[in-house]
C-alpha positions as CSV (number, residue, x, y, z in Angstrom):
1,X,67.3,40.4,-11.1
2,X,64.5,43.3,-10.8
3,X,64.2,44.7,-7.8
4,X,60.5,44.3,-6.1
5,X,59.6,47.7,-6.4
6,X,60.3,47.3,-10.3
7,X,58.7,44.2,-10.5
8,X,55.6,46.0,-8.9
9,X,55.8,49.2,-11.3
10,X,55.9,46.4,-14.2
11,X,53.2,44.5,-13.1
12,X,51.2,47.7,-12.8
13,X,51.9,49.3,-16.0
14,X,50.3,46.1,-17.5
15,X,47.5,46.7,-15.9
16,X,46.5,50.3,-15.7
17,X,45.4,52.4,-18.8
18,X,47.6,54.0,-21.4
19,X,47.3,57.6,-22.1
20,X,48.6,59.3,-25.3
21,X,52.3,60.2,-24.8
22,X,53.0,57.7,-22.3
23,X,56.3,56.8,-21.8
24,X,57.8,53.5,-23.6
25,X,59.7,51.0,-21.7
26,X,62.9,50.9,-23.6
27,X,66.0,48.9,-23.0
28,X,69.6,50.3,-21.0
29,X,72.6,50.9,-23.3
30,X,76.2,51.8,-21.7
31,X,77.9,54.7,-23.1
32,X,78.8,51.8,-26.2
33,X,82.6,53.5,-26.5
34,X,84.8,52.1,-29.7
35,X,88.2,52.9,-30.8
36,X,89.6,52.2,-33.6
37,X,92.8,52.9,-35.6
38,X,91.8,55.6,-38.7
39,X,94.7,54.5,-41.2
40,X,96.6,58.2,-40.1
41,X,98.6,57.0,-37.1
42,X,95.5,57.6,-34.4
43,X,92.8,55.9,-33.0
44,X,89.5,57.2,-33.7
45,X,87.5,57.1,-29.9
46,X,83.6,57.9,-30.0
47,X,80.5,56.9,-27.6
48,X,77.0,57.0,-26.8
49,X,75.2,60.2,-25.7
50,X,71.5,58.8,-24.4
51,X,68.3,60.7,-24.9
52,X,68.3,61.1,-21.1
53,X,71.4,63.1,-21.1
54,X,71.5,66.7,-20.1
55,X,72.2,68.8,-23.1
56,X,75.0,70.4,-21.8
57,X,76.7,67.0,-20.5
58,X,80.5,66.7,-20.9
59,X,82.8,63.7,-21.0
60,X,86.2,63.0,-20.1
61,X,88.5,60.3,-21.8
62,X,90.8,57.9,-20.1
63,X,93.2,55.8,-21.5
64,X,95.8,53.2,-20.0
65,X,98.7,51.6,-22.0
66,X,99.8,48.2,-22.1
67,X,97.1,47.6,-19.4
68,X,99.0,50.5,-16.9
69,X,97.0,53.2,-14.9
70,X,94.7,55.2,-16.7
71,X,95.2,58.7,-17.2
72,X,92.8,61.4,-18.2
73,X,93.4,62.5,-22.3
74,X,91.2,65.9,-22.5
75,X,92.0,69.2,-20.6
76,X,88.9,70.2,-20.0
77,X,85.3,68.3,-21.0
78,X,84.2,67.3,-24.2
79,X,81.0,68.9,-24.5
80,X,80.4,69.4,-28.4
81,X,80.6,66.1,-30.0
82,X,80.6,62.0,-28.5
83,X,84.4,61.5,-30.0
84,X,87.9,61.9,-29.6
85,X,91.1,61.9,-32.0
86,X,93.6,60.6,-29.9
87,X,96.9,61.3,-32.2
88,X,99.6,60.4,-29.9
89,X,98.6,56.6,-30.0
90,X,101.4,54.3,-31.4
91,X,100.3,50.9,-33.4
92,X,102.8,49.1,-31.2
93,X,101.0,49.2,-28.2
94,X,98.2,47.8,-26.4
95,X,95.8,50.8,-25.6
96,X,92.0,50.6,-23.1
97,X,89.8,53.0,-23.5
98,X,86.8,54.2,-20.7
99,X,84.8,56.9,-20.5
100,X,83.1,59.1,-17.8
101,X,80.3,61.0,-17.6
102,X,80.0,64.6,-16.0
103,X,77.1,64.5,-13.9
104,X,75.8,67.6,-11.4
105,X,79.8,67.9,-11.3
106,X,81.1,64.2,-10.5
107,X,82.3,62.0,-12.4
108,X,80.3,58.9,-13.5
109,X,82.8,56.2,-15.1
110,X,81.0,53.7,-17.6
111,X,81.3,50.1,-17.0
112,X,82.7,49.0,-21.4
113,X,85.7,49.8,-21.7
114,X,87.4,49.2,-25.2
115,X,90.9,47.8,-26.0
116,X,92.9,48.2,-29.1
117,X,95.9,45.8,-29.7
118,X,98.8,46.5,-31.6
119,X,98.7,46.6,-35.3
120,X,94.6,46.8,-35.1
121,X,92.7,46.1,-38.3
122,X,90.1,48.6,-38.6
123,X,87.0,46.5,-38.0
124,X,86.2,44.0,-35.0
125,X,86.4,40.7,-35.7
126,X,83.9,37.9,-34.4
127,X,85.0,34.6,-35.7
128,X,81.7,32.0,-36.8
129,X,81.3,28.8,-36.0
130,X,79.1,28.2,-39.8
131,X,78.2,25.0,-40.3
132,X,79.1,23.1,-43.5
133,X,77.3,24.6,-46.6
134,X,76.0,27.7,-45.2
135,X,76.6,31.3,-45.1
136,X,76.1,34.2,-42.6
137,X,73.0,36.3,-44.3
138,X,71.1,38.9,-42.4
139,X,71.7,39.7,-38.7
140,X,70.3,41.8,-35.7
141,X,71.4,42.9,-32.4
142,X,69.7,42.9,-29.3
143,X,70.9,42.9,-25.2
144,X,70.5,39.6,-24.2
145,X,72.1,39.7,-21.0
146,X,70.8,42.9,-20.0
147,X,74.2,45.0,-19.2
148,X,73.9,47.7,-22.1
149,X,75.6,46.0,-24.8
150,X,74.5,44.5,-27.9
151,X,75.0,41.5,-29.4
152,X,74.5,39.7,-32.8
153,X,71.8,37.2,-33.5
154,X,72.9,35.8,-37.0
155,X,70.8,33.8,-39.7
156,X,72.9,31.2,-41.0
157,X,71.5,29.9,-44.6
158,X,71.9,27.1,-46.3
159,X,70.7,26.1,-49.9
160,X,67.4,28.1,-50.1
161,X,64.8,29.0,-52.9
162,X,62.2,31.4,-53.2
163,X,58.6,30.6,-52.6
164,X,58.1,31.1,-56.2
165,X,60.7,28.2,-56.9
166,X,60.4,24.1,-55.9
167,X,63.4,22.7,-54.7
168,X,63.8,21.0,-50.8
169,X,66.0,23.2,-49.1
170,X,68.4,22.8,-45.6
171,X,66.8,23.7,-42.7
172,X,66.9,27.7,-41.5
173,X,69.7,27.7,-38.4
174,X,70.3,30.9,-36.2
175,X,73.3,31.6,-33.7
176,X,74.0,34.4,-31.2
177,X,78.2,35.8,-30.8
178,X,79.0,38.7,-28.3
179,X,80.9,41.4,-29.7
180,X,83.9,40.2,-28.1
181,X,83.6,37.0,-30.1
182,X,82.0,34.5,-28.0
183,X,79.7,32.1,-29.3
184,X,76.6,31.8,-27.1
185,X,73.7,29.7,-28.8
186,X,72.4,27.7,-32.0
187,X,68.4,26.9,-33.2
188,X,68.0,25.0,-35.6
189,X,64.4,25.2,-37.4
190,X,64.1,21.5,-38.8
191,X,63.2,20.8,-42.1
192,X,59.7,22.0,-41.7
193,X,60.5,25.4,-41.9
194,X,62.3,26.3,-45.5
195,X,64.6,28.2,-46.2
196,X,64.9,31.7,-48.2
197,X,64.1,35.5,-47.6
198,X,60.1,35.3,-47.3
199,X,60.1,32.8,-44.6
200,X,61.7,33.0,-41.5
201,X,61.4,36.9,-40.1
202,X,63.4,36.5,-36.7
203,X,62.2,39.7,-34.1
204,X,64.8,40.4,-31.5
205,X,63.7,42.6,-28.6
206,X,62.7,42.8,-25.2
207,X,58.9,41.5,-25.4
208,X,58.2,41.2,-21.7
209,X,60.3,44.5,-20.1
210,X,62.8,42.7,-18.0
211,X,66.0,44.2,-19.1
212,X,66.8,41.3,-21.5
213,X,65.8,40.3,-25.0
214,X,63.8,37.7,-26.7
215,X,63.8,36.1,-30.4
216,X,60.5,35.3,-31.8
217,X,60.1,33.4,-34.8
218,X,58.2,30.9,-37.0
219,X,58.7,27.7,-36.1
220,X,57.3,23.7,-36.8
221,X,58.0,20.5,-35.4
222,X,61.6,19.1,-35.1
223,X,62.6,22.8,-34.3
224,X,65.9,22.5,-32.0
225,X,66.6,25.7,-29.5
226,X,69.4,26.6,-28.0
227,X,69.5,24.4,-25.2
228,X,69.0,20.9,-27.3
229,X,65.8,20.9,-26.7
230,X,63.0,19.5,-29.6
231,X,59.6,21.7,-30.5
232,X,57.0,19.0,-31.2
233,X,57.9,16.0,-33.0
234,X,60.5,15.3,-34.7
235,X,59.6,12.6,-36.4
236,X,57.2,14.3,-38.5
237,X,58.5,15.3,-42.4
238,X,56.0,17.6,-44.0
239,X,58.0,18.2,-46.9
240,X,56.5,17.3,-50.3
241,X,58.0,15.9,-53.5
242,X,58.4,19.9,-54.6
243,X,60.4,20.5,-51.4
244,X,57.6,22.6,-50.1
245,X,55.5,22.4,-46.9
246,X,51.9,22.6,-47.1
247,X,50.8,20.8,-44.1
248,X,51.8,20.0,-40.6
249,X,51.3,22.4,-37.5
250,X,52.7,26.2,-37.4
251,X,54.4,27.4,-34.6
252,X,55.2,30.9,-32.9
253,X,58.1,30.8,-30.6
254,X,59.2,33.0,-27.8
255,X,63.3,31.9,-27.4
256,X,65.2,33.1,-24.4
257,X,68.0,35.7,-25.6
258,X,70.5,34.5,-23.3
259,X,70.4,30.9,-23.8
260,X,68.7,30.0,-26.9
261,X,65.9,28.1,-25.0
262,X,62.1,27.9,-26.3
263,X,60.0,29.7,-23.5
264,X,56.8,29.3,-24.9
265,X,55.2,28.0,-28.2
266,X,51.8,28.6,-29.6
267,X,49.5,28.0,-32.3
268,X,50.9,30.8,-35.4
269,X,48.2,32.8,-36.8
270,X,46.8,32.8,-39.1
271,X,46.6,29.1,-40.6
272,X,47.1,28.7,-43.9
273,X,44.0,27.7,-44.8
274,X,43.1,27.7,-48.8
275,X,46.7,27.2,-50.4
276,X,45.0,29.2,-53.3
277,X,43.1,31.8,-51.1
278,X,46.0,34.5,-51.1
279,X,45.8,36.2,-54.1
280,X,43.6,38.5,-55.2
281,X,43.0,42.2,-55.7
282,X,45.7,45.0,-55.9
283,X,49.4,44.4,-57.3
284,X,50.3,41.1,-58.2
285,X,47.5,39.6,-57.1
286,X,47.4,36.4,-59.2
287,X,46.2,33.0,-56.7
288,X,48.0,29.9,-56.6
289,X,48.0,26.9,-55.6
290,X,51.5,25.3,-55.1
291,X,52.2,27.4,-52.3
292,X,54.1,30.8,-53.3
293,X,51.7,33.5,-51.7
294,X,50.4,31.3,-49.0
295,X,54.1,31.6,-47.5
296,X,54.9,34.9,-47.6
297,X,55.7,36.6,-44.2
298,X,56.5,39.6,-42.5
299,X,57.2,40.4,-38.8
300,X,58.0,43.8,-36.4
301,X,57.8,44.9,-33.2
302,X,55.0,48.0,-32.1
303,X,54.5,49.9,-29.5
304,X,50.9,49.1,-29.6
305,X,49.7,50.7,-26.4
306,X,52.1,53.3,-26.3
307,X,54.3,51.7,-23.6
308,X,54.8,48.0,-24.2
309,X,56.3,46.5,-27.0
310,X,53.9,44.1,-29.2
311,X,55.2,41.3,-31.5
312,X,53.3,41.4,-35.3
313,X,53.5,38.1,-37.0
314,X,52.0,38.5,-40.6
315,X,50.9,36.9,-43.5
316,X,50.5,37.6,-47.1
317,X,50.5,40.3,-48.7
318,X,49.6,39.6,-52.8
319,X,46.0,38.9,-52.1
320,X,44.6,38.4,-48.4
321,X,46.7,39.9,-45.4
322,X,46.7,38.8,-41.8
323,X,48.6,40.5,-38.9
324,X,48.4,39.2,-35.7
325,X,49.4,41.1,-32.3
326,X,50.9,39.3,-29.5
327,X,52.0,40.4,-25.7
328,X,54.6,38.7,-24.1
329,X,54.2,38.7,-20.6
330,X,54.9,36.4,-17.7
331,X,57.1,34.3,-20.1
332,X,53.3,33.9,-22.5
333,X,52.0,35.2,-25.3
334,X,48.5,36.6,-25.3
335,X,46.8,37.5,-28.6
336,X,46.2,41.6,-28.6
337,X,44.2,41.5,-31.9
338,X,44.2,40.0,-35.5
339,X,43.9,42.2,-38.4
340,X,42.6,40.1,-41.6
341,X,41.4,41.4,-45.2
342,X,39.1,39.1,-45.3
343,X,37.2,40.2,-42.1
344,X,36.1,43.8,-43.4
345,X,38.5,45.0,-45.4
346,X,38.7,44.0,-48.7
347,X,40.1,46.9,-50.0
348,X,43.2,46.6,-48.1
349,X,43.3,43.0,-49.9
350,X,47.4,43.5,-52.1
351,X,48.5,46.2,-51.0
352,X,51.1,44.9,-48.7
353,X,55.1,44.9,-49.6
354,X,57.9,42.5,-49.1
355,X,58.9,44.9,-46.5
356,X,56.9,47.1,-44.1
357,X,57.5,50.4,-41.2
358,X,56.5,50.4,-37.6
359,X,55.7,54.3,-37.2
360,X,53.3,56.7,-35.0
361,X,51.9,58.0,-38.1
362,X,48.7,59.9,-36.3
363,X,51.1,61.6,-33.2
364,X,49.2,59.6,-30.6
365,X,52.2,57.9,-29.2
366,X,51.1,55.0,-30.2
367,X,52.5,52.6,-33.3
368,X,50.9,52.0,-36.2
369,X,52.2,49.4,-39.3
370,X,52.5,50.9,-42.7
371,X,52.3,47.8,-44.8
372,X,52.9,48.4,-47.8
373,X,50.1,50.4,-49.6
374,X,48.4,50.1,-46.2
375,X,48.1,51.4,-42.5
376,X,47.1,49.7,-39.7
377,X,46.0,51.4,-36.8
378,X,47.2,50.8,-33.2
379,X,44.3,49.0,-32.4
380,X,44.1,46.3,-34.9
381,X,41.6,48.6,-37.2
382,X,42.7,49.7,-41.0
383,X,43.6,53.4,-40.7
384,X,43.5,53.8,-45.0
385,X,44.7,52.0,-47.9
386,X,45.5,54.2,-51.0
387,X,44.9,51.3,-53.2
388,X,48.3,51.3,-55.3
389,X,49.2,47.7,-54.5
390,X,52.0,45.2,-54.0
391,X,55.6,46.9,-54.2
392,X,59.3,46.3,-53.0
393,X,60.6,49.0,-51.9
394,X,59.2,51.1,-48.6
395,X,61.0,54.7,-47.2
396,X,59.0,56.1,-43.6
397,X,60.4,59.3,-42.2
398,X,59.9,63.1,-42.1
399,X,61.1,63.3,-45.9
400,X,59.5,66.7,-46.5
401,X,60.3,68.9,-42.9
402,X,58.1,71.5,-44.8
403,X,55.2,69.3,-44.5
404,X,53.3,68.8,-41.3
405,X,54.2,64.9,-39.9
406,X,55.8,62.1,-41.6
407,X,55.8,61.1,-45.3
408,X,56.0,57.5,-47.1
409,X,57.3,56.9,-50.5
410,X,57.1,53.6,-52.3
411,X,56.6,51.8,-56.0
412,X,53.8,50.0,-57.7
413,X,55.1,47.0,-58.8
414,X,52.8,46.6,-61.8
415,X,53.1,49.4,-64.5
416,X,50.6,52.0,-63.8
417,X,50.4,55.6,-63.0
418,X,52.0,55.7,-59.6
419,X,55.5,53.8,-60.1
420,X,57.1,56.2,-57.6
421,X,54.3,57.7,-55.4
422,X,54.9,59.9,-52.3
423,X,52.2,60.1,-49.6
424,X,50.9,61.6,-46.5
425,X,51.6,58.6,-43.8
426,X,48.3,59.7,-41.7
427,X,45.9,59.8,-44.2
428,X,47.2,58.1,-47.3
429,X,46.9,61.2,-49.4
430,X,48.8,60.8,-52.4
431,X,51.0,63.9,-52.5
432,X,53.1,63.3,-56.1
433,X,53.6,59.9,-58.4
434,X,55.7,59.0,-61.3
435,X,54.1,56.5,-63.9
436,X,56.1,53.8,-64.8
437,X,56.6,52.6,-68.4
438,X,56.1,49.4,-69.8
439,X,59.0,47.6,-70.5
440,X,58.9,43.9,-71.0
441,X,55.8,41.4,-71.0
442,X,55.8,40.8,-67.5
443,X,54.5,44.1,-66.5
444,X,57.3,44.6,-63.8
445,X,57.4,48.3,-62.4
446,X,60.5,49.8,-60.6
447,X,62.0,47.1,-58.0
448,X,63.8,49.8,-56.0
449,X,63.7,53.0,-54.3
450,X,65.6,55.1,-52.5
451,X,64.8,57.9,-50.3
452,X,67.8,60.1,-48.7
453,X,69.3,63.6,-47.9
454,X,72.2,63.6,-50.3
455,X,71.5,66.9,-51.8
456,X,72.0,69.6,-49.2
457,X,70.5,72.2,-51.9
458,X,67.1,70.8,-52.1
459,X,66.1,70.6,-47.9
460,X,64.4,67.3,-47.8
461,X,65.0,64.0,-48.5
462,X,65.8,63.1,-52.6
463,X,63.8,60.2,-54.2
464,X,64.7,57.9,-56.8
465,X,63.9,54.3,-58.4
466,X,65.3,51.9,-60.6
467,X,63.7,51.0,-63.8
468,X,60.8,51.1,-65.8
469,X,61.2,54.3,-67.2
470,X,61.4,56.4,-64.2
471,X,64.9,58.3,-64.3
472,X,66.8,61.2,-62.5
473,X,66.4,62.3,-58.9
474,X,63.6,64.1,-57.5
475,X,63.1,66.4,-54.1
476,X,60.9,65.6,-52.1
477,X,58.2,68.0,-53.6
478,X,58.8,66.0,-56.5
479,X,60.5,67.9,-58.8
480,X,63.1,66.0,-61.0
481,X,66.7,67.8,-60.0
482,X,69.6,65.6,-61.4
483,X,69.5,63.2,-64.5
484,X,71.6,60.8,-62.9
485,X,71.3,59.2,-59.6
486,X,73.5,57.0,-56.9
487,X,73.0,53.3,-56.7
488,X,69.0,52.7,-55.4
489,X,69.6,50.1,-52.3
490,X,70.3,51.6,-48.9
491,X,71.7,54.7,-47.0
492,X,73.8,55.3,-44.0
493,X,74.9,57.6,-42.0
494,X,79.0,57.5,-42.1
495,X,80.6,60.8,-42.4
496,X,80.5,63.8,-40.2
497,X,78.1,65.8,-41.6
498,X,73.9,65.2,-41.6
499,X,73.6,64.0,-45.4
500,X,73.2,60.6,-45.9
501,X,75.7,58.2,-47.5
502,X,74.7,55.8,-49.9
503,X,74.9,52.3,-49.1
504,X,75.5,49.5,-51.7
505,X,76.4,46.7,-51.6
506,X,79.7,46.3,-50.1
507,X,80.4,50.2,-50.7
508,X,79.6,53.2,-48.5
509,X,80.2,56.2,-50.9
510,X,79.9,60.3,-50.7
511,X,76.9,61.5,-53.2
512,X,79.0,64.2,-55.3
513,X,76.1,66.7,-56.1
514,X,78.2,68.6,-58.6
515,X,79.3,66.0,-60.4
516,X,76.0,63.3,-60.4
517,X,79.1,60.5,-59.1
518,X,80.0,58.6,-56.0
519,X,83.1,58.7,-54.3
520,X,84.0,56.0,-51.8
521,X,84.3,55.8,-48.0
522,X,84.4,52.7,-47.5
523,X,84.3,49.4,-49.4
524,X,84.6,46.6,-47.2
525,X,86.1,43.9,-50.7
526,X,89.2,45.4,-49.4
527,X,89.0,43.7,-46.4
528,X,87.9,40.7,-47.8
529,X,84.1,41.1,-47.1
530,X,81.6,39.9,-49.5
531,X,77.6,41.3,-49.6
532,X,74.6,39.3,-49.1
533,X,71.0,38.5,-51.1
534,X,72.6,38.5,-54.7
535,X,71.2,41.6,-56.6
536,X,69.9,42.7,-53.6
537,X,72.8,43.9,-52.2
538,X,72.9,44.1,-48.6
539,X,74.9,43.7,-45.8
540,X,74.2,41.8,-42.4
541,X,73.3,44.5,-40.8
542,X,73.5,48.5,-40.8
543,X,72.6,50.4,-37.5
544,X,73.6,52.3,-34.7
545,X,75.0,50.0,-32.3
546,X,78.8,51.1,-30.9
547,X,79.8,55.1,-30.3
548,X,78.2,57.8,-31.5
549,X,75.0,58.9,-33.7
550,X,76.8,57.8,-36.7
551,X,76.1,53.5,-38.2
552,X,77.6,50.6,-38.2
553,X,77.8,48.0,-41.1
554,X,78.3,44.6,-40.7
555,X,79.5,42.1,-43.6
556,X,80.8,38.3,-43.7
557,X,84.4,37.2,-45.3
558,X,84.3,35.6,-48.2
559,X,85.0,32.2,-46.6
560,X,81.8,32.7,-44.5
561,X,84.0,32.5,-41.3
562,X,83.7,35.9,-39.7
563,X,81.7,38.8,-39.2
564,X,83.6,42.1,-39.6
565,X,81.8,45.2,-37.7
566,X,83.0,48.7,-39.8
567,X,82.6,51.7,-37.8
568,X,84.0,55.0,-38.6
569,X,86.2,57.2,-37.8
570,X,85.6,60.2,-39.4
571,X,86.0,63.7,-37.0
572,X,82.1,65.2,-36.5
573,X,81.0,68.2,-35.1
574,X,77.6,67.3,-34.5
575,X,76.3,65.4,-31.4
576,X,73.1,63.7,-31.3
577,X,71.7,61.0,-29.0
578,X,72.6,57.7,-30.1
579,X,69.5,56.4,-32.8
580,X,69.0,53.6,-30.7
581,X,66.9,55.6,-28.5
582,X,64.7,57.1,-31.7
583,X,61.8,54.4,-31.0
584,X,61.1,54.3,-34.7
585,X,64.4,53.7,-35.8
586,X,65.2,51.1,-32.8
587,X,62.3,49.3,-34.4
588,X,63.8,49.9,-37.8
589,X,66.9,48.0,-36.8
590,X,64.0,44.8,-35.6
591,X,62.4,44.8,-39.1
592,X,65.8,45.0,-40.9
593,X,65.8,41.6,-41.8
594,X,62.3,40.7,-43.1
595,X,62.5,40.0,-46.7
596,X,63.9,42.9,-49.1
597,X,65.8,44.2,-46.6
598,X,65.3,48.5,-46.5
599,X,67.4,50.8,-44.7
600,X,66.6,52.1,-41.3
601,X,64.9,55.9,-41.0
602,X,64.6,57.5,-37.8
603,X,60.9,59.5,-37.1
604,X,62.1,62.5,-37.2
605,X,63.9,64.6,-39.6
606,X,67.5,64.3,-40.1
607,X,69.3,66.6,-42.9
608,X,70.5,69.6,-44.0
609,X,68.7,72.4,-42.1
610,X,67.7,69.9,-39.6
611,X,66.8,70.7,-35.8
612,X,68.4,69.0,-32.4
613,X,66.5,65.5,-32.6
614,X,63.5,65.8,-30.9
615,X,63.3,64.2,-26.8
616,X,61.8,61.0,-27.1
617,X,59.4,59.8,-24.6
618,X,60.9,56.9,-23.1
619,X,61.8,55.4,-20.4
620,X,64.6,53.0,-19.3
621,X,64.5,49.3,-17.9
622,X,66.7,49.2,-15.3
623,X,70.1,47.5,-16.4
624,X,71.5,44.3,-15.1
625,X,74.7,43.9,-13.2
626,X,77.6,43.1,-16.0
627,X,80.6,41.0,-14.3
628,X,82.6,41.5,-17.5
629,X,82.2,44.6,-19.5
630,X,85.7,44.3,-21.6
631,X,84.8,45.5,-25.1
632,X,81.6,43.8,-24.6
């Protein structure tokens, strides 16, 4: 429970204006320690440093055996990295890991501690209860108890189609495991809400700043939430002879992180309206009338004001395009503003993605939403639209340090002159573009790109798509530097240097410059893992929730009965702040899941030649009190 001065410095910093640079209310994380065998006879210990660390922090490493008396492991403080080989482990025992802080000289101990059992696979297990006929798809992670640890919030599908296909599908359900395996929660949407990628976009975070979070998402009547409990009427079957559902009330709902429970429902905006009125201009901008582009959704979290998070629930984005910002506060949502093409802004009309970026494009400390081929401001207004149109692919970061601010690269879907473009992300100014080539009737540019360091040579991040005549890899000035390029899906940071793996699929390989080939890291078929979204080629999730700066992937078995949470345990020498505490690649991690999944960036540059991460300007919630912390 807050305390009641925090309640009353909450209550205020609602209330009282918000200055550039402010600080953003962000949530408490423990220390996040994981150990895990690495395959060489040792376990492989890391852990969080936070962005409110000193820079010169050390840690000391403790360690009990078959659940005896701890004993210290380092001689003196580890100061240059967040992780520990600890080679005198043996696989027959029972080893608990905890770490302690060095603070003004004392010793602070960390509250998760992290047991490995004998003969330890090299991945934690949480065991799914998956209903009949379905299959764990994309995940997040958010602290729903409020004691520094995440856990999983899981979309479990069912037979599905894509908005451009009829078929009735089974209804959308979503569960929430601890990382220790405990099952906590189930919604079910009802069979008003369909299922498949452009539909349900599920944000988890802490909406209203009290230490715990929320899941916001869609919903219709005969949704159940985790307490049993029925949204509107369930009586009501708004599902035509084409499976689809083109009438009947929308919903927006605020669900309690902890225990599943609806905690306030409201109208969603915008209403359909026209079934044919979202096409248009720009990209694939064709109307129609059977429903496809009038159900096609986005969603993110923004730091709107520069110190509360907002939720953005969207709509369209071939023709017409609606977001609409939302407060949560005293367990309601209040409507912050509603950006619409239609209301001013035609030229922004198709330029949105099936994927979009929370960033602070302008500096101000404030968020803006690049959207595809569009910006929107912090305050609901367009900031620019460069006018390219509808695409698939989206990449936000500092991809050229050489350049003032952040950079944005992207596609054009149709064939034209800017197949790959790269752009300023403040003003829209299109820096360099690729055309794409026509290659079949449908006009189909380049479905994929990728943008990553994987080159130390070139400083930057490299570029690259897939298809329509666009080959070879290209820095981020543009210059083409390789023929050949790694599989265009996702990145991740694995290894201990500051490149970039590549990400694909169920593979996490080493870019070989030299040799224009990939050489594996990790491919988690060997444990019996299997990707998600078909050609799409993602796993559950991949972020930075457990140890230290480096990511997390997490994948299903291929029985759909577990999650399996791959961490590394490769040595590094470099020691950042965990990413968690970047705000744009903590929002990252929220948008993850809408539609074509894209890999998280943080805001500032991270690479070859890179800097110490810059401080963030954030402050932290004050934790909850945690009455079991065991690998939690």
């Amino acid at each position: 429970m807050l305390k009641p001065y925090k309640k009353l410095f909450l209550l205020l910093a609602f209330s009282l204006p918000i200055m550039a640079f402010s600080q953003r209310q962000m949530e408490y994380l423990n220390r996040g320690v994981v150990a895990m065998p690495n395959g060489k006879g040792a376990n492989f210990v890391s852990w969080r440093l936070l962005a409110t660390d000193a820079s010169n922090i050390g840690f000391n490493i403790y360690r009990s055996v078959n659940h005896g008396k701890a004993i210290k492991l380092n001689t003196s403080p580890v100061t240059t990295a967040t992780s520990f080989l600890d080679d005198k482990a043996d696989s027959t025992q029972t080893y608990t890991y905890q770490i302690a802080a060095i603070v003004n000289g004392k010793e602070v101990k960390d509250a998760r501690v992290y047991t490995v059992k004998p003969a330890a696979q090299g991945y934690i297990s949480i065991p799914l209860k998956t209903p009949a006929g379905y299959a764990p798809n994309d995940a997040s992670v958010g602290d729903l108890d409020g004691d520094g640890t995440y856990e999983i919030i899981l979309h479990q599908t069912g037979k599905g189609h894509d908005n451009s296909h009829n078929g009735i599908t089974d209804p959308p359900i979503f569960q929430a495991y601890t990382l220790n395996g405990e099952f906590l929660w189930q919604i079910n949407l009802g069979r008003n809400i369909r299922e498949g990628a452009h539909y349900t976009q599920f944000m988890v975070y802490d909406l209203d700043g009290d230490g715990r979070a929320e899941i916001a998402m869609k919903t219709a009547d005969g949704t159940i939430d985790g307490q049993g409990k029925v949204i509107g009427d369930s009586s009501k079957n708004y599902v035509n002879a084409s499976g689809r559902i083109l009438d009947g009330p929308e919903y927006l709902t605020v669900f309690d992180g902890k225990t599943g429970a609806a905690l306030y429902t409201t109208d969603y905006v915008p209403l359909r309206g026209r079934i044919d009125g979202w096409g248009g201009s720009g990209g694939n901008g064709r109307s129609d009338n059977y429903g496809n582009r009038v159900d096609r959704f986005l969603a993110c979290v923004a730091y709107l004001d520069g110190v509360h998070p907002s939720l953005v629930m969207c709509r369209g984005y071939y023709g017409r395009s609606v977001l609409a910002a939302w407060d949560f506060n005293n367990k309601k949502l209040t409507r912050r503003w509603v950006f619409d093409t239609e209301k001013g802004y035609a030229a922004y009309a198709g330029q949105g993605n099936h994927n979009l970026t929370v960033s602070d494009v302008d500096n101000d400390g404030r968020d803006e939403i690049i959207y595809g081929q569009m910006t929107v401001d912090d305050n609901g207004k367009g900031m620019y639209t460069t006018g390219i149109g509808h695409a698939d692919a989206l990449h936000v970061s500092d991809l050229d340090p050489e350049r003032p601010g952040i950079e944005v690269f992207g596609t054009q879907e149709r064939f034209g002159d800017a197949g790959a473009n790269f752009r300023d992300a403040k003003t829209g100014e299109v820096i360099w573009k690729k055309p794409s080539i026509a290659a079949g009737e449908d006009g189909e540019g380049p479905g994929r790109a990728c943008a990553l360091d994987i080159d130390p040579r070139y400083k930057g991040y490299e570029c690259w798509v897939a298809g329509a005549g666009i080959t070879g890899l290209f820095d981020c000035k543009g210059n083409k530097i390789a023929d050949k390029t790694p599989a265009c899906n996702m990145g991740i940071y694995w290894d201990g240097d500051v490149l970039s793996e590549v990400l694909n699929g169920s593979l996490i390989g080493k870019w070989d410059y030299a040799n224009s080939s990939t050489v594996k890291l990790l491919d988690a078929r060997d444990f019996n893992c299997a990707h998600n979204n078909g050609t799409k080629s993602n796993p559950c999730l991949s972020a930075d929730i457990l140890g230290d700066w480096r990511e997390e992937v997490i994948y299903r078995t291929r029985d759909n009965q577990e999650l399996r949470i791959f961490t590394t345990t490769i040595p590094t020498t470099h020691k950042f702040y965990t990413l968690m505490q970047d705000p744009q690649y903590r929002l990252s991690i929220v948008w993850q899941n809408v539609a074509y999944n894209q890999p998280p960036h943080p805001g500032f540059y991270m690479g070859e030649g890179m800097s110490q991460p810059p401080q963030p300007h954030i402050s932290i919630i004050e934790p909850r009190k945690n009455d079991n912390a065991k690998n939690k």
